[in-house]
N, C-alpha and C positions, 0 to 999 in steps of 0.2 A: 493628472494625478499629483497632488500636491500634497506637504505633510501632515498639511490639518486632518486633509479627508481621510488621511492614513488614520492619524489617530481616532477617529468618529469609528472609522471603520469595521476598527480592532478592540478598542477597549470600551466604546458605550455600545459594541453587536452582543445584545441578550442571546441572539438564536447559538453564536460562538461560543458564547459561555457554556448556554443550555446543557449543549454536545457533550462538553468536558466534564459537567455536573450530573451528567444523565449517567457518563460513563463509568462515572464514580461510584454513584447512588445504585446502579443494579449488578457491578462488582459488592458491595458492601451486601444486596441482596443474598445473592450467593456464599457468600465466607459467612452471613444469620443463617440458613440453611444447611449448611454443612458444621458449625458450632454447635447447632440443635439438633442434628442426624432428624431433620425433618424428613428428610429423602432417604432414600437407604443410599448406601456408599456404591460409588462407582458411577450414579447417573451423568455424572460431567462425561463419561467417553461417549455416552449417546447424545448427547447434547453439542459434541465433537464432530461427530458421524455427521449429524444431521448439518453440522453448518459446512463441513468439507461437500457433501456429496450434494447438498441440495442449494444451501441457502449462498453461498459464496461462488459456486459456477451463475447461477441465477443474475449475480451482483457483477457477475466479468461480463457477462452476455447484456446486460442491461447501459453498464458503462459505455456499449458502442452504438447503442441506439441514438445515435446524434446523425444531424446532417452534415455534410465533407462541403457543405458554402458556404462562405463568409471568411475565409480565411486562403491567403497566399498556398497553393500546396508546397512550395520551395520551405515557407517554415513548417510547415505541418512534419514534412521530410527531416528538417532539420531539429527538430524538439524530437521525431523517434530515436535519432542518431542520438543525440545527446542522452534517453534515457538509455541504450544500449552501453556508451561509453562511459557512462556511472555504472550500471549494474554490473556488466560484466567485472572489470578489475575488481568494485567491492567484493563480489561473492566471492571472491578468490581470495581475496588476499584482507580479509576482513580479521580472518582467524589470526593473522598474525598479530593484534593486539594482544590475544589473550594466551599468547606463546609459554605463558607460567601455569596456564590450569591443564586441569585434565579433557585428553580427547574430548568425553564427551560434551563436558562445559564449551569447548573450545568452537566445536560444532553448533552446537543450540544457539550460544552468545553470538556466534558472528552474525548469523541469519538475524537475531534480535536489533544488532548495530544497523543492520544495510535496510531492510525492509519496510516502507511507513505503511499507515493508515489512513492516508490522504482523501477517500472520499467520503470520510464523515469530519474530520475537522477542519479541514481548508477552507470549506465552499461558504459557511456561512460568512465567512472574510471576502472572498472575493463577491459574494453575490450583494453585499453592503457595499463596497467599492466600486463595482462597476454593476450598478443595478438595472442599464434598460436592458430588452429584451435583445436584443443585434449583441451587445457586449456578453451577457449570459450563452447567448446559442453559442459565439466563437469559444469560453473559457470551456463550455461545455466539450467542442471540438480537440481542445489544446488537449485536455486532461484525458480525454480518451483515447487518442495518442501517446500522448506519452506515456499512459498507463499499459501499451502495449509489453514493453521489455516486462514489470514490475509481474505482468500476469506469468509471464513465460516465467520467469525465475522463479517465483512462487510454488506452480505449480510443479519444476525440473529440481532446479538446484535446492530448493528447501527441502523438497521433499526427499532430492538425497541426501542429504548432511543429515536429516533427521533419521533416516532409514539407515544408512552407511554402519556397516559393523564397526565395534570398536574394536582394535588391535591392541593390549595393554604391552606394555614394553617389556625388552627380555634380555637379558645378557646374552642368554643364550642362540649365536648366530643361526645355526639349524633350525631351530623352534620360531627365531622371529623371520627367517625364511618360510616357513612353511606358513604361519600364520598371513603374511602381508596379503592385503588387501588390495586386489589391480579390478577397475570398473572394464568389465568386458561387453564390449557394441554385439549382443547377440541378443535374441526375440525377450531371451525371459530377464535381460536384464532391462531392457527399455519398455519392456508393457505395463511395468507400474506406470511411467509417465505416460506414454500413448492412453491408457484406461483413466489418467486422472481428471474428472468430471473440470476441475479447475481450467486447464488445460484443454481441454477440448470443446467448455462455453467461449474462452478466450479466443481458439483460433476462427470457432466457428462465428464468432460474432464480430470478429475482424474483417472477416470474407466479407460477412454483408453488408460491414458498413465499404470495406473498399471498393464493391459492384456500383455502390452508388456515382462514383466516375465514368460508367458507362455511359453515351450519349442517348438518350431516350428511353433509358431505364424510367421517369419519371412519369406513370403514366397512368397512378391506380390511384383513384378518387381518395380523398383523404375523410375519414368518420367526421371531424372536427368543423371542415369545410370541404363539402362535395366539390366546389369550385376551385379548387388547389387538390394538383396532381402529386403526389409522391413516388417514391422508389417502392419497385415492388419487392425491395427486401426492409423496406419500414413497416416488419408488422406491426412493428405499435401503436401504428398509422391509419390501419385501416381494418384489424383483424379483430370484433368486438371483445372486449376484456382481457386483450393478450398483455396491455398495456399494466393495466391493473395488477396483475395477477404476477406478474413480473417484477413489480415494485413493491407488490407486501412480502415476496418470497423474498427479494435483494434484502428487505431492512431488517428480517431476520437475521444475517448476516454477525452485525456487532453486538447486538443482545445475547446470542447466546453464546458468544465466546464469551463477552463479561463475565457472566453467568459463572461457565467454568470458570474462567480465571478466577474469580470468589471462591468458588467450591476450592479448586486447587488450593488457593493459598490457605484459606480453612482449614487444612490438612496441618499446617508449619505454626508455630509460638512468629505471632508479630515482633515481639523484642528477638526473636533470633532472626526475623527476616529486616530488619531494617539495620541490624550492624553489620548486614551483606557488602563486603566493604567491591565484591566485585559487581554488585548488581550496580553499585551507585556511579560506578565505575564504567558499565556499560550504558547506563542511562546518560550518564554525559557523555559519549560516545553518540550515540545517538540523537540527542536530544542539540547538542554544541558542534562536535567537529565534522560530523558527517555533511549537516547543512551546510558547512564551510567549506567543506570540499568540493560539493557541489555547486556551489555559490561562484567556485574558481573556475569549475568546469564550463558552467553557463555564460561567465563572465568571459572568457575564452574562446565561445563558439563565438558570442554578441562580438567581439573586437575584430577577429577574422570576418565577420559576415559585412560589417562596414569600412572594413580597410578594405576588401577585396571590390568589394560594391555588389555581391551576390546575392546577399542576401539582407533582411535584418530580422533581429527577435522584436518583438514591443514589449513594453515593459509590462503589460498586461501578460503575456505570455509566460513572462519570469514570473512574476506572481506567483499564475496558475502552476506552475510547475514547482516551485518552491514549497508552496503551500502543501503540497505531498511528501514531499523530502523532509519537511521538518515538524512533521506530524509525529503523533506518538507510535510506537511498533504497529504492526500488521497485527491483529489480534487472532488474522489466522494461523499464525506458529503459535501459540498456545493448544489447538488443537491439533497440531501435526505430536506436540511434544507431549500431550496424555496419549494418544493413540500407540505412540512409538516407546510411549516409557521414558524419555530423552531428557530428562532434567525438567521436566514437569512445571515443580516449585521455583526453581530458577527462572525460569521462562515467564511463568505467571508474576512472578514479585518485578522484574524486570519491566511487563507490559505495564503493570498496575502506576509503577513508580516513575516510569516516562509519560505517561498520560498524569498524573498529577504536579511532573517536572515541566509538563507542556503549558499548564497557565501562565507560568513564567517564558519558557521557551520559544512557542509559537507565535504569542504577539510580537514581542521582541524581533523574531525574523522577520515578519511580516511587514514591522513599521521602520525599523533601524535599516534591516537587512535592501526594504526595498530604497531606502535614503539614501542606501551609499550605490546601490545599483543608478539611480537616475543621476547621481555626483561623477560617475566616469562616466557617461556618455556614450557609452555604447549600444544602448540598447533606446530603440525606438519607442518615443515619450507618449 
């Protein structure tokens, strides 16, 4: 991987662009729609519903339909670890940016900072990068991996921070005694996430990609090629139209959040949403320092795995895993934040504004970010 190919990569891949301009073009649909009351008002929470309950579990269950060969399991291990020890601290401690707004701003904004949208704008970068088929099946393996922790958070902690009562502040000791919010481990407080469709395509489609490690699991003719055996948890292998049917529901997925996110912001005066001085605020939080944090993290695992001599990342790996992180928001918090009532407008001007901050942002990562990655040396060339 050299710079040249970096740049062919990133800034002459039409399909990279496509992504960004698609995402634009059917947000702008939605905000014509709702300017026109073509629709009667309110269809964005069904159009919410639908991508929470169907189209985005479809899209987690589909991300693990990949094969566990072609790649070292020591990194495979090590790229989940790493997304846990990003996610975890961010989700936490993410709100402390925006320590000057109100609770509920504070809630919605952090989950906007930490959360990307990495498997619609990454791929067509890394699939121009590293185009044969061996290099695609492993980036395919990396991302789905690492996409592990991003499902689990997703589906737990957004969905708390979005649900979580807000507690307004009180002088009054007694009253903000009584009021305080404590998250209690009993049935009805964890069956929102146990029931959440997100969360339960994620674990159950982890399962089956991780059976695939069993020795002689590989043993059910494949549709494609009778003469090549597979794992008998690769339905989409051998189980007719499972395959299909999997993939038009997944790509539902970012269309109709766009969608809302249009219809939302339709709702707000464009000149009062673009002098959002905290939206722009969050977007380069997202968009700038987050990737760099993570940048430090990966950089940190790759120096220990070759000082140690345990392990190594390749720089293919970083890529792939970068390429998510420094993606625009998760367009699934736009739907968590109409269904909850959660700062809606903020939310939506937030995604819209990092997705159009991303033409700029994501190449940049992509071709800088990965130059200085192969300049320290840590990471396997």
């Amino acid at each position: 991987m050299n710079f040249q190919k970096l740049i062919e990569a990133t800034f002459q891949n039409f399909a990279f662009w496509s992504v960004l301009l698609a995402a634009i073009v059917i947000i702008g649909v939605g905000y014509f729609i709702e300017k026109k009351k073509i629709i009667a008002s309110g269809w964005e929470k069904v159009l919410s519903r639908i991508d929470l309950v169907i189209a985005i579990p479809a899209l987690a269950l589909n991300s693990f339909m990949v094969d566990t060969k072609g790649i070292e399991i020591g990194e495979i291990l090590i790229i989940i670890l790493i997304g846990f020890v990003f996610y975890v601290p961010m989700t936490f401690l993410a709100k402390y940016f925006f320590l000057k707004s109100n609770m509920s701003r504070t809630l919605s904004l952090s989950m906007v900072v930490v959360l990307p949208a990495g498997l619609f704008f990454g791929f067509p970068i890394l699939n121009a990068a590293f185009s044969s088929a061996q290099d695609q099946k492993v980036i395919g393996i990396i991302t789905s991996v690492f996409q592990i922790s991003f499902w689990i958070f997703l589906a737990t902690a957004a969905q708390h921070f979005f649900q979580k009562p807000i507690i307004e502040k009180t002088d009054n000791l007694a009253v903000a005694h009584e009021r305080k919010y404590k998250f209690t481990w009993n049935w009805k407080s964890i069956k929102p996430f146990i029931s959440n469709p997100v969360l339960g395509a994620s674990l159950i489609g982890f399962t089956l990609w991780i059976f695939q490690l069993i020795p002689g699991i590989d043993f059910v003719p494949s549709l494609a090629d009778p003469s090549k055996y597979v794992s008998i948890t690769r339905f989409d292998q051998y189980i007719p139209g499972f395959d299909k049917i999997l993939k038009l529901i997944s790509a539902l997925a970012a269309p109709l959040a766009w969608l809302a996110i249009g219809v939302t912001i339709g709702k707000v005066v464009w000149k009062v949403a673009l002098k959002q001085k905290i939206v722009w605020y969050a977007v380069g939080l997202k968009n700038i320092l987050v990737p760099f944090i993570f940048f430090l993290i990966t950089a940190f695992f790759a120096w220990i795995g070759k000082a140690s001599g345990g392990y190594r990342i390749t720089i293919m790996s970083y890529m792939a895993i970068m390429s998510i992180i420094a993606s625009p928001t998760a367009t699934a918090l736009v739907s968590y934040a109409i269904l909850n009532k959660r700062e809606p407008e903020l939310v939506s001007q937030s995604i819209s504004f990092s997705i159009l901050f991303s033409f700029i942002s994501l190449p940049l990562w992509m071709v800088f970010g990965t130059s200085l990655a192969l300049e320290m040396n840590v990471f396997l060339a």
